[in-house]
Backbone as CSV, one residue per row, in Angstrom:
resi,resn,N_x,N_y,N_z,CA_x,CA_y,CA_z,C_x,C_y,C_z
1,UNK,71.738,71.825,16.912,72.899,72.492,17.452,74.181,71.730,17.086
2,UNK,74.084,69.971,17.233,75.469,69.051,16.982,75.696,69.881,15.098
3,UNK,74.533,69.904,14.554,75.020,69.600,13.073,75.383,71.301,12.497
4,UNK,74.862,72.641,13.356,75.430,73.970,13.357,76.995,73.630,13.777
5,UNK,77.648,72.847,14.375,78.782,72.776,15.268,79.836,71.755,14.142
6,UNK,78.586,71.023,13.445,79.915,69.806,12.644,79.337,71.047,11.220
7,UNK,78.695,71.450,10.625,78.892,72.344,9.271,80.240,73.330,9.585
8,UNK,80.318,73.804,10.863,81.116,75.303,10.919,82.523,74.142,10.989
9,UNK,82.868,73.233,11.158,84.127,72.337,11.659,84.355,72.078,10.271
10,UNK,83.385,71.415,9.130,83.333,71.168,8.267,84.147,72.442,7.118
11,UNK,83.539,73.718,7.610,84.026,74.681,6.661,85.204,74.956,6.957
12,UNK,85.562,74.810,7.982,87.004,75.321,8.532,88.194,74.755,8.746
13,UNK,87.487,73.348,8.238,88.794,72.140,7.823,89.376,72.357,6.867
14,UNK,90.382,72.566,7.112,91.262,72.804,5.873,91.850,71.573,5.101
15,UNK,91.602,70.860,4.003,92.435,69.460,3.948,93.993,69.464,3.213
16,UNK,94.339,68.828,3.702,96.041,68.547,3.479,96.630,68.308,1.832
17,UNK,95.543,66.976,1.386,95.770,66.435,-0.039,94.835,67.566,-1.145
18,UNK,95.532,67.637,-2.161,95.370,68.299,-3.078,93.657,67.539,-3.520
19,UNK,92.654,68.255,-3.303,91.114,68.072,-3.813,91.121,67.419,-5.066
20,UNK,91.844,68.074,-6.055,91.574,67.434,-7.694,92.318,66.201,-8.043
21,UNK,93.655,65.852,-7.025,94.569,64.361,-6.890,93.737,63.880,-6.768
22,UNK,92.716,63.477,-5.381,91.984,63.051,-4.486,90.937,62.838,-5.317
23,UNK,90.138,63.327,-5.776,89.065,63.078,-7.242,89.620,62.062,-8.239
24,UNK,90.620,62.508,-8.487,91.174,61.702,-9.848,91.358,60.093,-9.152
25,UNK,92.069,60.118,-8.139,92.702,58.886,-7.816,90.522,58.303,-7.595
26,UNK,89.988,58.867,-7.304,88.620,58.101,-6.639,87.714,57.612,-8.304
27,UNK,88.362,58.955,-8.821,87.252,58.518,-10.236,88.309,56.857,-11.024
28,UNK,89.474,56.561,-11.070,89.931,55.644,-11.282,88.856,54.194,-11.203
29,UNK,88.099,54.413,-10.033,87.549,53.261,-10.007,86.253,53.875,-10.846
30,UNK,85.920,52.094,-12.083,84.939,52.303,-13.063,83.530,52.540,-12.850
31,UNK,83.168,51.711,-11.257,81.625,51.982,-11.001,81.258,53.677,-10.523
32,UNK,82.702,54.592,-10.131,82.159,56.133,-9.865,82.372,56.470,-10.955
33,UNK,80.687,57.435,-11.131,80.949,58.299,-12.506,81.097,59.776,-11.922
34,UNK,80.436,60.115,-10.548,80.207,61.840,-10.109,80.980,61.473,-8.467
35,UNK,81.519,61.854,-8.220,82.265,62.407,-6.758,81.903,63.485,-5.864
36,UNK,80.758,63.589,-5.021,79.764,65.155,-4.665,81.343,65.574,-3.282
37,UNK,81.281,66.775,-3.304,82.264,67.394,-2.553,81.939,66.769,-1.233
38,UNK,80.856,66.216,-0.517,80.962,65.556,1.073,81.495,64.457,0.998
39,UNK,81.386,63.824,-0.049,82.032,62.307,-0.497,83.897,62.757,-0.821
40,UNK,83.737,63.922,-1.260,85.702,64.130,-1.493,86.565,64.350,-0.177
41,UNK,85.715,65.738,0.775,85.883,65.709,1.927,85.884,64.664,2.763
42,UNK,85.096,63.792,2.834,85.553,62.436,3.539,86.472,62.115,3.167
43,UNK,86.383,61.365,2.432,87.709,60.623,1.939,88.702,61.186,2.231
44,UNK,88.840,62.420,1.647,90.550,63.282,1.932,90.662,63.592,3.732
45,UNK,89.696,63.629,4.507,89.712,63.737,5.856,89.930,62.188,6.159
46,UNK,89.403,61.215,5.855,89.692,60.155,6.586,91.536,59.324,6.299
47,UNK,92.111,59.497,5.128,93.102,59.254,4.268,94.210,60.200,5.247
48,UNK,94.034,61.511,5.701,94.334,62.417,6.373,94.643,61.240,7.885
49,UNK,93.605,61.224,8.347,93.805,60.453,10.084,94.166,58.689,9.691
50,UNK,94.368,58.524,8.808,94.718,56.930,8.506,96.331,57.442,8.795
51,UNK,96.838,58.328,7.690,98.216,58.526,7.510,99.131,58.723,8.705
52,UNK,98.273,59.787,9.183,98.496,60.434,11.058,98.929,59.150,11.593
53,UNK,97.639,58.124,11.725,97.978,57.126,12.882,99.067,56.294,11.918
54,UNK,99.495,56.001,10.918,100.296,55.354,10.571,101.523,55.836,11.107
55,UNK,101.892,57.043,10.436,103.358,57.726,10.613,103.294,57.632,12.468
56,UNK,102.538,58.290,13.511,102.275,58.223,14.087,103.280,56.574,15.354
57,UNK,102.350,55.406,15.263,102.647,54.185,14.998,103.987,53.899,14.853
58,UNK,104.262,54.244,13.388,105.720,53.718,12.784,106.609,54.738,13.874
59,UNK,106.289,55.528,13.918,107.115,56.164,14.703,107.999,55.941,16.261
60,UNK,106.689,55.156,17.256,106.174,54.429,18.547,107.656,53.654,18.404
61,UNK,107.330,53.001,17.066,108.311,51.407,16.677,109.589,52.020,16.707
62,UNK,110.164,53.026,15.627,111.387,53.449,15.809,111.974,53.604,17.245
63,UNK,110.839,54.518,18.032,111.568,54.856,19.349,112.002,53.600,19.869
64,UNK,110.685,52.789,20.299,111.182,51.413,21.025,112.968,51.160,20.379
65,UNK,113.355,51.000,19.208,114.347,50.974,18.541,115.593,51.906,18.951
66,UNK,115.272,52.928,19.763,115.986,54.022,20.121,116.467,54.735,18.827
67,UNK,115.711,54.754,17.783,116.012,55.680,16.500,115.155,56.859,16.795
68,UNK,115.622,57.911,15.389,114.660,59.083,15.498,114.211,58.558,13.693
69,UNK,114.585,57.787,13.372,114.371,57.538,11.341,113.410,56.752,11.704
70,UNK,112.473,56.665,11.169,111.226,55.270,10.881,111.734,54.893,9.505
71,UNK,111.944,53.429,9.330,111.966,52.547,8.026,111.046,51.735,8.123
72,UNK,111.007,51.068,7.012,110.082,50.536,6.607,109.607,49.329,7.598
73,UNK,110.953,48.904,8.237,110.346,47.810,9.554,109.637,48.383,10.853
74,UNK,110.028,49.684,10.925,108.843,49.949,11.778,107.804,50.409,11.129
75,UNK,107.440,50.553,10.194,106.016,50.553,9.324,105.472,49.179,9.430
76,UNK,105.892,48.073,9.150,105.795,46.914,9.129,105.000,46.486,10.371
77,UNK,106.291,46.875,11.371,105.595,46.647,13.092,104.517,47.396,13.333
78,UNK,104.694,48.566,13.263,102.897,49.192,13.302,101.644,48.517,13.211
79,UNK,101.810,48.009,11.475,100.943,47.703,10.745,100.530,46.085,11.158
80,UNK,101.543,45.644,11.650,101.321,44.297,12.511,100.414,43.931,13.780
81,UNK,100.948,45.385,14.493,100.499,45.483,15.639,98.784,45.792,15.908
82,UNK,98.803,46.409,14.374,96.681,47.094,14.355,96.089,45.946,13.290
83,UNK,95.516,45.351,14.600,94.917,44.281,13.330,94.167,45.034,11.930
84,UNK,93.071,45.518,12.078,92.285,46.181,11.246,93.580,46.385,10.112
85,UNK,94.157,47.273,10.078,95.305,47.895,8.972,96.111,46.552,8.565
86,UNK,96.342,45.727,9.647,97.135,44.551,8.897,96.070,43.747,7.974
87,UNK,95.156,44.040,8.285,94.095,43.167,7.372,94.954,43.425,5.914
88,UNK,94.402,44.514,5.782,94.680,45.074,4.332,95.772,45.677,3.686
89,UNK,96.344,46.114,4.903,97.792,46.513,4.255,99.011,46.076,4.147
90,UNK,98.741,45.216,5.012,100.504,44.314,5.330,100.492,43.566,4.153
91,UNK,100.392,43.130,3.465,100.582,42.253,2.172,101.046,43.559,0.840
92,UNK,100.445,44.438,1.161,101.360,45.610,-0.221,102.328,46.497,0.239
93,UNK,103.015,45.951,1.596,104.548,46.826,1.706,105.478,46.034,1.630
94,UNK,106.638,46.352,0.919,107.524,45.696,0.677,108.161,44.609,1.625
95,UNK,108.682,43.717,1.618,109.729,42.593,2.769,110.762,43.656,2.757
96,UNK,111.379,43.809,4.021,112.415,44.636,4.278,113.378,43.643,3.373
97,UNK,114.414,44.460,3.005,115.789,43.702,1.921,117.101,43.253,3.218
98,UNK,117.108,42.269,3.631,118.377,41.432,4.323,119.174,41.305,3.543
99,UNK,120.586,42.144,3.833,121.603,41.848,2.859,123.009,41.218,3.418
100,UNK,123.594,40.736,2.661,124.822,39.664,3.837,126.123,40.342,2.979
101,UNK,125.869,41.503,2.101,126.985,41.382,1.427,127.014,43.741,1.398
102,UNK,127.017,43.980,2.530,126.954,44.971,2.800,128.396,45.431,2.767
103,UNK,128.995,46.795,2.262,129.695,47.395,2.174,130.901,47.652,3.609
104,UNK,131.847,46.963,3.529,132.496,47.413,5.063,132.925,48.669,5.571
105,UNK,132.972,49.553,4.425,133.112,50.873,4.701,131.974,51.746,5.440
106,UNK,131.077,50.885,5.496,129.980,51.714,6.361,129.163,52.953,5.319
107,UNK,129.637,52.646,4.204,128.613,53.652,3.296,127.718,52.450,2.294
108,UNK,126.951,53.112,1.788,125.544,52.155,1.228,125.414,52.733,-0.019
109,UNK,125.443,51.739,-0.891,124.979,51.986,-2.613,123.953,51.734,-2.566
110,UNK,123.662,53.141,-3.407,121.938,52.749,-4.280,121.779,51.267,-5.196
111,UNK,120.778,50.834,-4.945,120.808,49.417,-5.910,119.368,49.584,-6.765
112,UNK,119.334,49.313,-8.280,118.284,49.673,-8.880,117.065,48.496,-8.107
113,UNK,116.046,49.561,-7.814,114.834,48.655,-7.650,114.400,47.185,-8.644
114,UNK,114.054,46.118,-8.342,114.077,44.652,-8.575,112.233,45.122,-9.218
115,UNK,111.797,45.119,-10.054,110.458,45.108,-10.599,109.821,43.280,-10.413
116,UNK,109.025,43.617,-9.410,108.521,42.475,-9.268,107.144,42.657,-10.341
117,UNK,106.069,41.790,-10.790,104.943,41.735,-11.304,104.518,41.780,-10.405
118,UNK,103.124,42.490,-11.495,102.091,43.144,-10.516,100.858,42.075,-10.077
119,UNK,100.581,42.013,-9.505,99.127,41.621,-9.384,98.275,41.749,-10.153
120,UNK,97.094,40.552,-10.835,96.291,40.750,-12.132,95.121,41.526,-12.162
121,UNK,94.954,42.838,-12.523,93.857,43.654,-12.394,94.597,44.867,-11.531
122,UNK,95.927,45.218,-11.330,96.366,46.249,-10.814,97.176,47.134,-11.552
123,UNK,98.070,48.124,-10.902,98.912,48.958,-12.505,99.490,49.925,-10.705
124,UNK,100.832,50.053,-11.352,101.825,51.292,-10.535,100.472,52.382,-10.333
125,UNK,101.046,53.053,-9.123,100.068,54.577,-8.576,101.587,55.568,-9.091
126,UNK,102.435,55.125,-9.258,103.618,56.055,-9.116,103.650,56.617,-10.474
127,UNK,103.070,56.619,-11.444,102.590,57.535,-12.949,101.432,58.530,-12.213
128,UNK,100.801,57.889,-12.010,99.153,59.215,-11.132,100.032,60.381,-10.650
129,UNK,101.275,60.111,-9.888,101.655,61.185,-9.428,102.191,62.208,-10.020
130,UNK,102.928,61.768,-11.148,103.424,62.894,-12.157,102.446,63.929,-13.612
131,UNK,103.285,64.879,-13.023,101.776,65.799,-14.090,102.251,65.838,-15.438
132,UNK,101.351,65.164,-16.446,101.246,65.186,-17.738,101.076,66.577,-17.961
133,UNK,102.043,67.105,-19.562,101.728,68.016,-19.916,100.733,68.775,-20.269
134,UNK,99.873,67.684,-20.558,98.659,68.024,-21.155,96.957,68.355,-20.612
135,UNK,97.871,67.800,-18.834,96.458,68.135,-18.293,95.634,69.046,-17.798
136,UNK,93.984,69.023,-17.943,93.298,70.502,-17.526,92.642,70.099,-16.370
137,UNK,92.837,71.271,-16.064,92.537,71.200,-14.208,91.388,70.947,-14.086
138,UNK,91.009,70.342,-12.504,89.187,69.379,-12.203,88.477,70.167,-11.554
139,UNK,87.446,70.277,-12.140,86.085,71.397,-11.874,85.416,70.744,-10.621
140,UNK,85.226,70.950,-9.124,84.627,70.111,-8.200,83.193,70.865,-8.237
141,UNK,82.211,69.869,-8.440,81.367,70.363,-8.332,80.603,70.412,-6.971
142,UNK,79.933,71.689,-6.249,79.420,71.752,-5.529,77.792,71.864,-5.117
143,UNK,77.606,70.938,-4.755,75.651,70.226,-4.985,75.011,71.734,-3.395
C-alpha cells in the first residue's frame, strides 16, 4: 500500500530542473556511463529540497537583518548555521567584498569580476549553462 502511495507521488511530481541539464551535469562525472530515470528523479528531487532549504535559510538571515534582499552574507549565515551544508559548501561561496572606497553618492558601480584560479581538477559550471549551437537533445531512457 506505502509503495502504491510513493509510485502515484512519484508520477505526479512534477520536477522543477530541466531532466536533460540534470543528466548532462551527472554524466560529467567519468565513473557514470548510464543515468536510469529513478536515479535522475532523485537527484533532481533532492537538488530541488537542498535549494528550498537554502533560499529558504538565507532568507531567515535577511529578515533577522530587517531586509526583504538576501545577499550573499546571508547565504553565508545560513550555510554556517547547518553544519552538514557548511561541511561542504562554505568553502565554494565567495568572501563577501568589504569595500572602504565606496561611492558617496550612494550609487554603486559594476566592477569587473577578479578571476581567481581554480582549484586543480575543477573547470567553471557557468559554460554548462549556455546552449551550444550545435547541440542534440538527451534521449532519457526509461528501464
Amino acid at each position: 500500500m506505502a509503495e502504491e502511495a510513493e509510485e502515484q507521488n512519484t508520477e505526479t511530481t512534477r520536477l522543477e530542473f530541466p531532466v536533460g541539464r540534470v543528466k548532462k551535469i551527472m554524466k560529467l562525472d567519468e565513473d557514470i556511463n548510464k543515468v536510469t530515470s529513478e536515479a535522475l528523479f532523485v537527484v533532481s528531487r533532492s537538488t530541488e529540497l537542498f535549494l528550498r532549504f537554502l533560499a529558504e535559510k538565507s532568507a531567515e538571515a535577511a529578515i533577522e537583518k530587517k531586509r526583504k534582499t538576501i545577499k550573499l552574507g546571508d547565504m553565508r549565515v545560513a550555510v554556517k548555521r547547518h553544519r552538514p551544508t557548511s561541511d561542504f559548501l562554505l568553502d565554494s561561496l565567495p568572501l563577501p567584498i568589504q569595500s572602504l572606497d565606496r561611492p558617496a553618492t550612494g550609487k554603486t558601480r559594476s566592477r569587473p569580476a577578479v578571476e581567481r584560479p581554480l582549484p586543480v581538477g575543477t573547470r567553471r559550471i557557468d559554460g554548462f549553462f549556455h546552449k551550444p549551437e550545435n547541440e542534440v537533445p538527451v534521449e532519457i531512457e526509461d528501464d
